[in-house]
N, C-alpha and C positions, 0 to 999 in steps of 0.2 A: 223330679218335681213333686212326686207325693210326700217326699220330707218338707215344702215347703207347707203343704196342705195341712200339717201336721202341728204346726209354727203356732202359739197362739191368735188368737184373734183373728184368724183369716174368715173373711166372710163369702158365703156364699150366697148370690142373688134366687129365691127360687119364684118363677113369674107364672101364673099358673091360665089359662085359654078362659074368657071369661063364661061362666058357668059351668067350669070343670073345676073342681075342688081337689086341691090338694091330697092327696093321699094320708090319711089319716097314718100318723108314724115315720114319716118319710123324713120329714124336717129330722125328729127324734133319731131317727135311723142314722140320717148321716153325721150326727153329733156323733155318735155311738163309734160307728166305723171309722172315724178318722178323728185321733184327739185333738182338740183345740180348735174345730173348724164350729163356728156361729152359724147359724142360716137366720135369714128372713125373707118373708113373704109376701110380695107385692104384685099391683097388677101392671099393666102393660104399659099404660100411661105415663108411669110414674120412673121406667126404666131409665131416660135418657137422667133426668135428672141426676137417680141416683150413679150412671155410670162416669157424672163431670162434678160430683159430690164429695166434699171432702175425706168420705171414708168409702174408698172404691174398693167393688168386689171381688177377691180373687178369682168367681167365676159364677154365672148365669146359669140355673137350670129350666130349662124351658116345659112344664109339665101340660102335654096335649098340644094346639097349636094356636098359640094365642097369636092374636090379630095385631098390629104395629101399624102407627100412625109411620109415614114416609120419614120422619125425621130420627124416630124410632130405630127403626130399619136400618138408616145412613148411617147413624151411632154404633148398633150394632157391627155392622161391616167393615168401621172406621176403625173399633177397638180392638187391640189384640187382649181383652177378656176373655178368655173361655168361654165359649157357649156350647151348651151339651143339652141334645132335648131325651123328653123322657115321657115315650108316648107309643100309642099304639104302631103308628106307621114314621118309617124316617121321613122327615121333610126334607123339602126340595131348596131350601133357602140356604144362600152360600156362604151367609155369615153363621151357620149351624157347626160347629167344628166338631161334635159329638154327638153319637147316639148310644140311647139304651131304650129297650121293651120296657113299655111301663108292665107293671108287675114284676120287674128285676131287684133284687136285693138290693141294699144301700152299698153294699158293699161296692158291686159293681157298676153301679154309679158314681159311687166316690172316685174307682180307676179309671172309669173314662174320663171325669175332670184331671185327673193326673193326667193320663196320657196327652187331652185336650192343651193342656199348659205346655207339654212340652211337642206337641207338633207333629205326633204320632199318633192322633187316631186315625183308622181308615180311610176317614173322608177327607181328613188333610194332606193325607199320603196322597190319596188319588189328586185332588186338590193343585197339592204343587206338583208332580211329575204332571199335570195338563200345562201347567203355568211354565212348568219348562221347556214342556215340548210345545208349545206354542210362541214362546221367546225365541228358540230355535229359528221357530218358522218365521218370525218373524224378522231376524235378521237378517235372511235375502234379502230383504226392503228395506231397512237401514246400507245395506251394502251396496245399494243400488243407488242410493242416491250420485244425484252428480252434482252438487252444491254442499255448502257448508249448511246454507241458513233449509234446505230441504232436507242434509240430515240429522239438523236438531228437531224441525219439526216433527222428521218420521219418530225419534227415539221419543218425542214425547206420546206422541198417538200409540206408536207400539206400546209404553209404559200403559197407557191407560185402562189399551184395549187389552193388554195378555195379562201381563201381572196385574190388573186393578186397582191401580196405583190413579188416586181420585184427583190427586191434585199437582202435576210435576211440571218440573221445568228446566232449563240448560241456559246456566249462568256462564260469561263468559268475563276474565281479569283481561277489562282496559287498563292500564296504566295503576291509578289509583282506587279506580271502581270494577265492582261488579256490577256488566250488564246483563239483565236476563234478554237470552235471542230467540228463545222460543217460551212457552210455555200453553197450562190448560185455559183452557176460553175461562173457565170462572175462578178465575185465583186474582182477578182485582183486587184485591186486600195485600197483594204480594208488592213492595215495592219494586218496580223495572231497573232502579239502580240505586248502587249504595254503596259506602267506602267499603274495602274490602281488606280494613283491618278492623273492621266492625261489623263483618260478617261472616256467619258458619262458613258460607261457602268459600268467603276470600282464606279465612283460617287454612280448610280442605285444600284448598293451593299449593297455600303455603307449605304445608308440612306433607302434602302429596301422598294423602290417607284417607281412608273412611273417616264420618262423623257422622254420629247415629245416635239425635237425641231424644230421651223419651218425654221430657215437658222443657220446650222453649226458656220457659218463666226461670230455669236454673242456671241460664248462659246471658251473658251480654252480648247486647243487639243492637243493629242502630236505632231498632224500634222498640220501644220499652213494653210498648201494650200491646206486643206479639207474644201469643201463647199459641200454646200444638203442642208436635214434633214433629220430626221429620229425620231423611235420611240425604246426606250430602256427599257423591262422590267422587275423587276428581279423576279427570284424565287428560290427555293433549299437554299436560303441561300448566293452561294455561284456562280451561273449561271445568264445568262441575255439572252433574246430571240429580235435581236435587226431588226426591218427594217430598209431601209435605201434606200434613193434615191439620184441622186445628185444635183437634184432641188430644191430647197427650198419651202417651202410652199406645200410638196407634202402630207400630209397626214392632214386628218380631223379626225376630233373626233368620228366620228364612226371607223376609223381604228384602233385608239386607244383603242377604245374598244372590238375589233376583237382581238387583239393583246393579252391587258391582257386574253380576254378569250382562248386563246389557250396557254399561258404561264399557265394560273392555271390546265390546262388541263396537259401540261409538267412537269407541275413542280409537280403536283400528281404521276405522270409517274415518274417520276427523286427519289422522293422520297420512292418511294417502290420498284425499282432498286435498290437504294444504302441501302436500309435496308436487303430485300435479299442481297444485297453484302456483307453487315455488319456481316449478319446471318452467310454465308459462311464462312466468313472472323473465324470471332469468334467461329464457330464450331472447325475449321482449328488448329485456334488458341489453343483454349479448347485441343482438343484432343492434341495437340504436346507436349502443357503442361502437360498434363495427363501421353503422353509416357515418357517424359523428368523426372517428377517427383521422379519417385526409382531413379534415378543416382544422385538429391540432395538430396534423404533423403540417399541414401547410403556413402555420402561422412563421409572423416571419418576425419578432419580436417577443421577449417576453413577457410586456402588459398583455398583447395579445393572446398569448398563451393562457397567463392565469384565468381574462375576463373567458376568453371562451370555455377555461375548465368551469368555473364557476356555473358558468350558463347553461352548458349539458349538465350539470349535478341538478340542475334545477328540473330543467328539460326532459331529461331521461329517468334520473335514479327517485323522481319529486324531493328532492332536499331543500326545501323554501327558503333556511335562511343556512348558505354557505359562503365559506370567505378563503382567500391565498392570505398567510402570512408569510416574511422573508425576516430572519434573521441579520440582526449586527450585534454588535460586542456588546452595547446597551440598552435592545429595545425589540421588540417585533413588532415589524411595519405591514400595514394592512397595503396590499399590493391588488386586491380584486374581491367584490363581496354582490354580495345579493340582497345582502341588507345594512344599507348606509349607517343605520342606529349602532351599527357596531365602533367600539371603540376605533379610532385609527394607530393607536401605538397599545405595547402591553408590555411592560417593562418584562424583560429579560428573569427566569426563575416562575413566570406564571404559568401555573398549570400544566393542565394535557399539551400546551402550545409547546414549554422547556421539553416536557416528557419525550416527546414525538423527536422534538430536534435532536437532542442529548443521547436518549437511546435508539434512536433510529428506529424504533416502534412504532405501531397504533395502536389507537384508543378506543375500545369501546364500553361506553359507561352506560349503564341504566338509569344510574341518578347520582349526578355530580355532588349531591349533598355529604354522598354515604361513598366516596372516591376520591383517597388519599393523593391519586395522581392528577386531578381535573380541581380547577372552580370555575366559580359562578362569576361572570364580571359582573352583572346586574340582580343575581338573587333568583332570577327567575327561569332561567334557562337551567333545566335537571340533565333532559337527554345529550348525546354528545357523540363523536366520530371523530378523530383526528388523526392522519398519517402525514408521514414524515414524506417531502416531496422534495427528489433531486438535491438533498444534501442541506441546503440553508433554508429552505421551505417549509410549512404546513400548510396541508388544507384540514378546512373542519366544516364539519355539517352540527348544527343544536338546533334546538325544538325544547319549549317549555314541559311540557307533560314528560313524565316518568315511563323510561323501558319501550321509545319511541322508533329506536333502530336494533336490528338483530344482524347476527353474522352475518345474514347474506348483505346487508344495506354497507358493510363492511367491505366485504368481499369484492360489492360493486365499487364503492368507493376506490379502494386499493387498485382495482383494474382501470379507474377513470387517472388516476395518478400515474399507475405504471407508463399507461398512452402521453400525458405531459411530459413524465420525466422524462420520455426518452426524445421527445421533440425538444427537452428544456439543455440539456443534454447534447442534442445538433445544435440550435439554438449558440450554445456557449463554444461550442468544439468551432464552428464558422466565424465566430467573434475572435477567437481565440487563435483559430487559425489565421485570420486578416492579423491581426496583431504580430504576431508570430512572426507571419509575412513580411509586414513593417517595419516591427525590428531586425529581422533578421538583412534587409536591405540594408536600414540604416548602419546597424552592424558592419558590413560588408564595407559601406564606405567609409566608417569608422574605422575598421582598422587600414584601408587603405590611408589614412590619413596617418595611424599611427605608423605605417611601415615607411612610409615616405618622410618621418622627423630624424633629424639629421644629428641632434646629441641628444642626449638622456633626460635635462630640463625638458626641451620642446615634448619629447616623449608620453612621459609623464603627466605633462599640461592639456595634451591632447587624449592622455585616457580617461584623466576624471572628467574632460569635461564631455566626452563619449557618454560617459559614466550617466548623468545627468541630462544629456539632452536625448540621448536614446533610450536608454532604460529608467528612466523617469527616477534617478537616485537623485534624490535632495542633498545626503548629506554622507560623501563620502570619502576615503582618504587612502594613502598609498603610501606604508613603510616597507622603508627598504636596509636590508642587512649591510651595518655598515660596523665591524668589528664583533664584540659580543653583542650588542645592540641592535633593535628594530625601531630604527630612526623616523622619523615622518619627512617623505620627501616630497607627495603633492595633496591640497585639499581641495574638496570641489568648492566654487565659489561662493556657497552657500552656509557650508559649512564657519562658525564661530571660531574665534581665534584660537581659544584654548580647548579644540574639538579633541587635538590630538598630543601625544608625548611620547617621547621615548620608552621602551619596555626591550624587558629582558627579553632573549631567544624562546623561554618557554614560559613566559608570564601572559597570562589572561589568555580568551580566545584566539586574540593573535598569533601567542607562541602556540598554543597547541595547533594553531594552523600551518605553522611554518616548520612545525621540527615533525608533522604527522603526512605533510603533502597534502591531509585530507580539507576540502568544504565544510565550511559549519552553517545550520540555520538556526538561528535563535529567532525563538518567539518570543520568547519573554524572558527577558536577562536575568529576572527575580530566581527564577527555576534552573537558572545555568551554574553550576558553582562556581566553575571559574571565571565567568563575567565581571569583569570592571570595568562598568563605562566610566569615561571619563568626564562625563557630565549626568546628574541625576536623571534627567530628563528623559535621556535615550532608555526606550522600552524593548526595541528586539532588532537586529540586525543579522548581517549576512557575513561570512570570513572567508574570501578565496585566497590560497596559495599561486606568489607570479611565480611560479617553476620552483627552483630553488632559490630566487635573490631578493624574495621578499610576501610582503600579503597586501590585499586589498580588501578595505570592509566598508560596509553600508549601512547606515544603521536610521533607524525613526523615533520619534516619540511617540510611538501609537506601538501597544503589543499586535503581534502576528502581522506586521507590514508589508513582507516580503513572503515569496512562494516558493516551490521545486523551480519554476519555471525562472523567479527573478535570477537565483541561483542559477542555471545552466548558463543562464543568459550574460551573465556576469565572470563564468567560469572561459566560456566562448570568446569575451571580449578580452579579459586577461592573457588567454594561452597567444593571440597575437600579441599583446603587449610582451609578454617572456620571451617569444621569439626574437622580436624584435630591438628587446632592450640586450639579449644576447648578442643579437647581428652588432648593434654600437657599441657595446662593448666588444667584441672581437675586433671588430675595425680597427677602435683607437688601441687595442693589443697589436694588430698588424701592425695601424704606423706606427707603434711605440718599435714595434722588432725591427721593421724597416730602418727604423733611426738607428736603432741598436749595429743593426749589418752596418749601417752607413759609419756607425764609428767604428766599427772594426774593420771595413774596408779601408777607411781613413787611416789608423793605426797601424796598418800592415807598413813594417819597415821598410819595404825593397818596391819599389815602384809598381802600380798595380793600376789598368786601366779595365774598365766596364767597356763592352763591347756589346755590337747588335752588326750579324752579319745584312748585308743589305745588298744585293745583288752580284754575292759571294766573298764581299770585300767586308775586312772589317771596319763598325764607323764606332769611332768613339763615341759613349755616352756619360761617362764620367771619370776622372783620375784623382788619385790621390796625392796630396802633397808631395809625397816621395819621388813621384815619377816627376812632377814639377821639377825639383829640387834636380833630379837626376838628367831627365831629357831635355829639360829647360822652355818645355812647352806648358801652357797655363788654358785657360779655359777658351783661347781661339782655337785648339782642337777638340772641341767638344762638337760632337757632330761630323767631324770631316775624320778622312778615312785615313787609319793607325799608320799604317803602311809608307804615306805619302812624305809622312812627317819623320818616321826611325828606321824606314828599312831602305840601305845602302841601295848603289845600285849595283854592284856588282851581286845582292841578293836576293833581286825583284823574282827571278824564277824558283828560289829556294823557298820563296815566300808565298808565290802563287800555290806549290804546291803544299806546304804547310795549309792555306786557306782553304783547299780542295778536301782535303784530311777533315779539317775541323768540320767541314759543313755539311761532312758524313756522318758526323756524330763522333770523332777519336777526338781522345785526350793528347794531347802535347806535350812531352818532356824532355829539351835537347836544347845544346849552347847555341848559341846563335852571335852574332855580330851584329851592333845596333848601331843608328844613327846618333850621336846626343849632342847636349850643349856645349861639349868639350873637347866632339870628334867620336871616332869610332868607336867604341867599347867593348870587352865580351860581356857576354851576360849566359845566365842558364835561365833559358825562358820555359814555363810553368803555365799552358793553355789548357782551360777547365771549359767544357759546354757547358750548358745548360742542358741538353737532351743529347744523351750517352745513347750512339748506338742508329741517332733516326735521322732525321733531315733537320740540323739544326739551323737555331733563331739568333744566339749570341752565346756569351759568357763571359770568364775574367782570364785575362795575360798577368800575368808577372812576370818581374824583370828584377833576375837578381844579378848586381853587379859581380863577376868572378875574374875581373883583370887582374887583381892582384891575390890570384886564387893560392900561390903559393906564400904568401904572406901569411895570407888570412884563411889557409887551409883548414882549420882545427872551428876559427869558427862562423866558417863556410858553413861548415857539415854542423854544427850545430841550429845556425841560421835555415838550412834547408828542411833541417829534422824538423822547424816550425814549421816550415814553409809548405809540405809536403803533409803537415797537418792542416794547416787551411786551406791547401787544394785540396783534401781527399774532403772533406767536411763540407766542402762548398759543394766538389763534383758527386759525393753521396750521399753523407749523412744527413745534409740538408737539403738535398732535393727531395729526397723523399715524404720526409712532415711535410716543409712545403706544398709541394704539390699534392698529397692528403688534405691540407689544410684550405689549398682554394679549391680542391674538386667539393669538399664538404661545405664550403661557405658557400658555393654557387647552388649544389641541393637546398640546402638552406633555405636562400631567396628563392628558389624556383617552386619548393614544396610546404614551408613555412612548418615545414618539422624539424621541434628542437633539439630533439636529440641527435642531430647531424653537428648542432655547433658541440656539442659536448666532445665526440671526436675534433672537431678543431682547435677546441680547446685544448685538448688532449697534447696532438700535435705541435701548437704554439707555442707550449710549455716547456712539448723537447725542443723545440729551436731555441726556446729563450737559454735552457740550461747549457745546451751544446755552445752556441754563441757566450753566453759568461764565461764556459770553461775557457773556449777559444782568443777570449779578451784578456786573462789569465794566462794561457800559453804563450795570446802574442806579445802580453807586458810581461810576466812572469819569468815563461818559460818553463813552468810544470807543466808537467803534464796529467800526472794526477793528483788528486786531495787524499786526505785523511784516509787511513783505511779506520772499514767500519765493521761489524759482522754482519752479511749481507744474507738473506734468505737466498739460495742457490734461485728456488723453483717459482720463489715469486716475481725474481728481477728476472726469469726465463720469459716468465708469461708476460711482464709488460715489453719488453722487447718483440714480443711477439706480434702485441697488439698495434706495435706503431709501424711492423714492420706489410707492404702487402703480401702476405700468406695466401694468398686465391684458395685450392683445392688442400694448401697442402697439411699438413698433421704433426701437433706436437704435443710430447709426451717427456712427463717430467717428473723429479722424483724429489723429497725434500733432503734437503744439506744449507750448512753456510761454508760460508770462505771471509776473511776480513779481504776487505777492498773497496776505491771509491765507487758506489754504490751506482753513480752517472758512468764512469766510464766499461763499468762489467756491462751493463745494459748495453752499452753502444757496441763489445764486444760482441756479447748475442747478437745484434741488430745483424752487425756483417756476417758472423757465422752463418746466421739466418737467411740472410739475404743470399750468401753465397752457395747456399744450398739450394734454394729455389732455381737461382741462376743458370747449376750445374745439373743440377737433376731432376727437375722439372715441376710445373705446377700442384702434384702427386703427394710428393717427398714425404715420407713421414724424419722427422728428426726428435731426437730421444736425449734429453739434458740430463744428466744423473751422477750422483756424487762421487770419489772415490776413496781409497785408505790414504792418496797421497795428493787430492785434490776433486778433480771432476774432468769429465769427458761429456763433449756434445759428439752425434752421431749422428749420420741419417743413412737410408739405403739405396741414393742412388750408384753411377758406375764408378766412384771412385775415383782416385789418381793413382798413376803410374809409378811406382819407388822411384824411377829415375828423377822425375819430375817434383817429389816431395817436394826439397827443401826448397825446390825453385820459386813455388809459387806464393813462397812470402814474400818475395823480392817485390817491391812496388809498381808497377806497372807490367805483371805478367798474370795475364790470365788463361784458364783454357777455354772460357768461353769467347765465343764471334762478338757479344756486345760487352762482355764485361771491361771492367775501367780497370781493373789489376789492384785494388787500395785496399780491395776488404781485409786481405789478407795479411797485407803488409801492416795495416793498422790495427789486427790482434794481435799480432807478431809486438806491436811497439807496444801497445795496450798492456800485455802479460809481462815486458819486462821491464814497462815501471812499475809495476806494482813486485818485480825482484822475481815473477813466476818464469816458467822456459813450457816451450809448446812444441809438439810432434805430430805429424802425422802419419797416420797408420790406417790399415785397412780395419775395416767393422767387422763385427761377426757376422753378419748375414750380408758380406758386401759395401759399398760406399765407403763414405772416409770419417776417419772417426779421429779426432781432435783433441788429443790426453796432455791435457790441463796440470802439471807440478806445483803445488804452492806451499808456500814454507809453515801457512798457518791451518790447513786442512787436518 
């Protein structure tokens, strides 16, 4: 600071005790000792003026002890001037910042004015270490307050009483203003509030720093004809701890730094008041919600809902003006408020309201003005709160004034929502549940209505219109796969004429529905690529798959119309309809086969009656032409018993015991002597059960004529070679799918699972083929088709699959063979079968290729060499139930197709069946 002293022009005040004189040279002296420095000489009176005078002194020499008016004095102590006295005795006066022994060189009064400037004389050293260690002492009593507005009062009394600070006060930022909450009893000239972008202190806020000015008159203010300075500091956040004098130049930088030290002193103080307040607050808070909470879970609606959240925001958290909105596609709907002035709709993209919905966020704004995510619907309303409630919801709390709500009003808020949501939540899951309910009844008796339609139209008519009066589908439709094409086969009644049209298998949603199995939910067909409604109109729809034989879709002119739930619900009603359009379609497959038997029944050359044993006795239930033709009996033996009508009497006992045999479950094969139209006959009669082996119900006789067996010997034996193929096919081949085919149709109806009809299907398909071939043998007389190159290990495995394999295990290896591709399969079949038969549920059997054809094998006990060749003889088995055909019909199997077959023992035991064919 002596370099400043040094500085042109700095003046020195020298004021001298009136009737003490100046020291003769003194003024002279400090020119002398300090270049540049001026003095002048005045008396007491005249100080104040010159200290608020346009050319102020760098510093006061006080020479003796001159007397000061009161105003004098206050000036003095006001200014941060130097004052340095220069007298016999040190004075006692606290605005003295220096001494020096009159009679002391100029010199060394020039360095006490240095030192005085910069705050390092003695008396200022002692000076502020009191001021500190008294601020010390003081802040036990700022820290003790237990209020806010007690510990701005104390900081200001502390200010006054330790640091000396004449004139202070503790502004606090409401909203837009600074309010002062405390201040000195005599600072009326101070305004109590003022905006607080037009004041030091709101400034000191804002940018959360000192401000430390030495003349007011150089800042803008709210008050123009405010001069001083003063010191402004903030803390809390949101408080300022301000001195202030109306001198300029009154405060130095140790006061400044008195100042921040007792604002961090308050401002500690401030912040653990308002955290216990917070505490309080929040307990308050806490517990009201807690009481409040059974009245929103007990609500039983959700206006109820909203009005009562609204009413607790009011009630509890004080949020005066709060409202429920609810979202739809165009608009948000005021559902509950607190203040009627509020709009009742907000178009859809407004504000904090989209914000909240859209991001599933809250909102807390200070001021909507300066909050790219909020507006104002009226201008007036700044503050704001908005959380997103249970998915299509907002609540919001606003209030007009600026930075009205903080995290915690937030925090409450969020928690008053959480409590709705999850009452909004039961609320919907109970509605939704009773719904659920409802459909799912109606459902229930919907599809009983559908399982009870008797053809395919009725079917169909009763799904859409399921479709429509239970799952509330307006406008729905049902193609079905009819060649390459997904035809439209029902619409609901509602649905417009040209709703629907023919499409490719993988064209538009429906094909991707059909060739993928999968469900589609379209919300909005714009955003679908492969969407083609067939009218502009339709906006989003739904595509279920019926199993494999087609889709079902529902569609609306409103986007997002349908749910997960319309969907399931829709998937639900279909998998009956799949089932069920499979059950009619296998039916009319049954009686199409049935018809099918009946003409090959019919077509069998050599007389052939349908039988049903009936209290041991056989009763006819159907004949064919042939046996017309032959025994001369027509449809008065339908019903009455076989016996009565063709069997002699000299062969009523040979008969009875034929009857006895059959009703044990044996097959029949042996001439016989018959009754007919023409007298007695021979015949070689051909009796097939129906159930080989058990207590049987009926089957087929045939009746081949052989009187003129020597005539017609050559083709006799051709004739039986048929014959002997549709007895083995009727007594095996076809009992088996058959009875596969109605065990799975009756699972079917009893479990309404459709992949039981898929095995039916399966089944029907070998009877249908076996029956074509047989209609072919029996007009023909091939036996086999076309050879073809046949996968060995694939026609293994579907043999496999038609055959019943219970426990047992097969094992296959790849090769082909040419051959008709139906009758190798039907080969396996009896292989197959004859292995289960003979070697038990267990058996493993191993198909695999060779250098000179193939071998099937399995490991049970084998046959005996002597017995080999026997048992391809037709009607020789080694088993107790077996029919003797299986064998006999590989046997004939392998040499139409020109093959020859051995048996021989396996490598690890059982019988092992080596396959010659010319094309291997």
């Amino acid at each position: 600071m002596a370099d400043s002293l040094a500085e042109p022009s700095h003046l020195v005040l020298v004021v001298a005790e009136d009737g003490v004189a100046v020291p003769d040279g003194l003024a002279g002296a400090l020119r002398e000792s300090v270049e540049g420095v001026a003095t002048d000489v005045t008396g007491p009176a005249e100080v104040r003026d010159r200290l608020e005078g346009s050319r102020r002194p760098e510093a006061v020499v006080l020479v003796g002890a001159p007397a000061f008016p009161d105003a004098v004095r206050e000036a003095l102590a006001a200014t941060r001037i130097p004052v340095v006295a220069y007298a016999d005795e040190e004075p006692s006066d606290a605005f003295v910042d220096g001494y020096v022994a009159a009679g002391s060189p100029a010199r060394r009064l020039a360095d006490e004015i240095a030192h005085a400037r910069s705050g390092e004389t003695r008396r200022q050293l002692r000076a502020a270490r009191r001021r500190v260690t008294e601020l010390h002492a003081g802040t036990a009593r700022i820290a003790g307050a237990e209020s806010v507005a007690e510990l701005f009062e104390r900081a200001v009394e502390v200010a006054e009483r330790v640091l000396s600070f004449d004139h202070c006060s503790v502004v606090v930022k409401e909203g837009d203003v600074m309010v002062a909450r405390a201040r000195s009893a005599d600072v009326d000239w101070l305004h109590e509030r003022v905006p607080a972008d037009e004041s030091i202190g709101g400034r000191a806020v804002r940018r959360g720093e000192t401000i430390h000015v030495d003349d007011v008159e150089d800042h803008e203010t709210a008050d123009d004809d405010q001069s001083g300075s003063g010191i402004s500091v903030p803390f809390g956040g949101d408080a300022v701890f301000q001195a202030v004098s109306r001198l300029p130049h009154a405060f130095d930088e140790t006061d400044r730094e008195l100042a921040e030290l007792l604002a961090t002193h308050v401002g500690q103080a401030y912040e653990r008041l308002r955290a216990e307040a917070d505490l309080t607050r929040r307990e308050r808070v806490m517990t009201e919600l807690h009481e409040a909470a059974p009245r929103l879970v007990d609500a039983d609606s959700e206006g109820e809902l909203f009005d009562l959240t609204v009413e607790i925001a009011q009630r509890v958290l004080a949020f005066d003006r709060s409202c429920v909105y609810t979202a739809t596609p165009e608009r948000f709907e005021r559902r509950a408020t607190t203040d009627p002035a509020l709009p009742a709709t907000f178009d859809r993209g407004f504000g904090a309201l989209e914000h909240s919905h859209a991001e599933g966020e809250s909102v807390l704004s200070d001021d909507i003005v300066d909050d790219g995510r909020a507006e104002s619907h009226d201008g007036e309303s700044r503050s704001l709160i908005s959380v997103p409630f249970a998915g299509d919801a907002v609540f919001q709390a606003v209030t007009d004034g600026t930075g009205a709500f903080d995290e915690r009003d937030l925090e409450f808020a969020e928690l008053l929502v959480s409590y709705a949501t999850a009452t909004r939540e039961r609320i919907r899951s109970e509605a939704a549940l009773r719904e659920a309910r409802r459909i799912t009844e109606q459902l229930h008796d919907a599809a009983a209505e559908v399982a009870a339609a008797d053809d395919e139209g009725e079917l169909l008519d009763r799904a859409v219109r399921a479709a429509s009066d239970v799952l509330s589908f307006d406008k729905s439709t049902i193609t079905l796969r009819r060649g390459d094409k997904l035809v439209p086969a029902a619409d609901s009644a509602d649905s417009p004429p040209d709703s629907s049209r023919p499409m490719d298998l993988d064209e538009g949603v429906a094909g991707r529905t059909y060739t993928s199995g999968e469900s589609a939910l379209v919300d909005d067909v714009t955003e679908a690529a492969d969407a083609a409604p067939v009218r502009p109109e339709y906006r989003s729809g739904l595509s279920v798959p019926i199993g494999d034989l087609g889709v079902f879709q529902a569609v609306a002119t409103e986007p997002g119309a349908f749910d997960r739930d319309d969907l399931n619900n829709a998937e639900l009603l279909m998998s009956h309809v799949a089932v069920s359009l499979e059950r009619i379609r296998t039916e009319a497959d049954l009686r199409a086969e049935r018809d099918r038997l009946s003409a090959l029944f019919e077509n069998v050359p050599d007389a052939a009656v349908s039988f049903e044993l009936v209290d041991g006795e056989p009763v006819a239930r159907a004949i064919n032409s042939a046996f017309t033709e032959t025994f001369g009996y027509g449809e008065e033996m339908v019903g009455e018993p076989v016996d009565d009508y063709i069997v002699p009497a000299d062969a009523e006992r040979e008969a009875a015991e034929l009857n006895d045999r059959l009703r044990s479950g044996e097959s029949l094969r042996r001439e016989c002597r018959r009754e007919t139209a023409d007298g007695v006959r021979d015949f070689l009669m051909y009796v097939v059960p129906l159930e080989l082996g058990a207590e049987n119900l009926g089957g087929y006789a045939i009746y081949s004529d052989i009187t003129e067996r020597r005539e017609r010997e050559r083709a006799l034996r051709r004739q039986n070679e048929r014959l002997d193929e549709f007895a083995s096919v009727v007594s095996h081949d076809l009992r088996n799918p058959l009875s596969i085919a109605e065990g799975y149709l009756d699972l079917a109806r009893e479990t309404g699972e459709e992949e039981h009809l898929a095995t039916v299907a399966d089944a029907v398909e070998r009877m249908r083929t076996l029956i074509d071939d047989l209609l072919r043998l029996a007009r023909e007389g091939r036996v086999v088709g076309d050879a073809e190159p046949v996968g060995i290990a694939e026609t293994a495995r579907r043999a496999w699959r038609i055959v019943d394999t219970a426990d047992a295990t097969l094992s296959v290896a790849d090769g082909t063979v040419d051959a008709d591709p139906e009758r190798l399969c039907e080969l396996f079949e009896n292989l197959f079968r004859n292995a289960i038969e003979h070697a038990g549920d267990g058996v493993t059997v191993r198909v695999e290729p060779t250098d000179g054809g193939f071998v099937v094998a399995d490991d049970g006990p084998g046959v005996p060499p002597a017995r080999r060749e026997d048992v391809f003889e037709a009607g020789v088995s080694t088993a107790d139930d077996g029919t003797g055909f299986g064998l006999a019909i590989v046997r004939r199997i392998a040499e139409a197709h020109g093959w020859s077959v051995t048996l021989e023992d396996g490598e690890n035991g059982g019988a092992r069946f080596r396959f010659e064919t010319a094309s291997a």
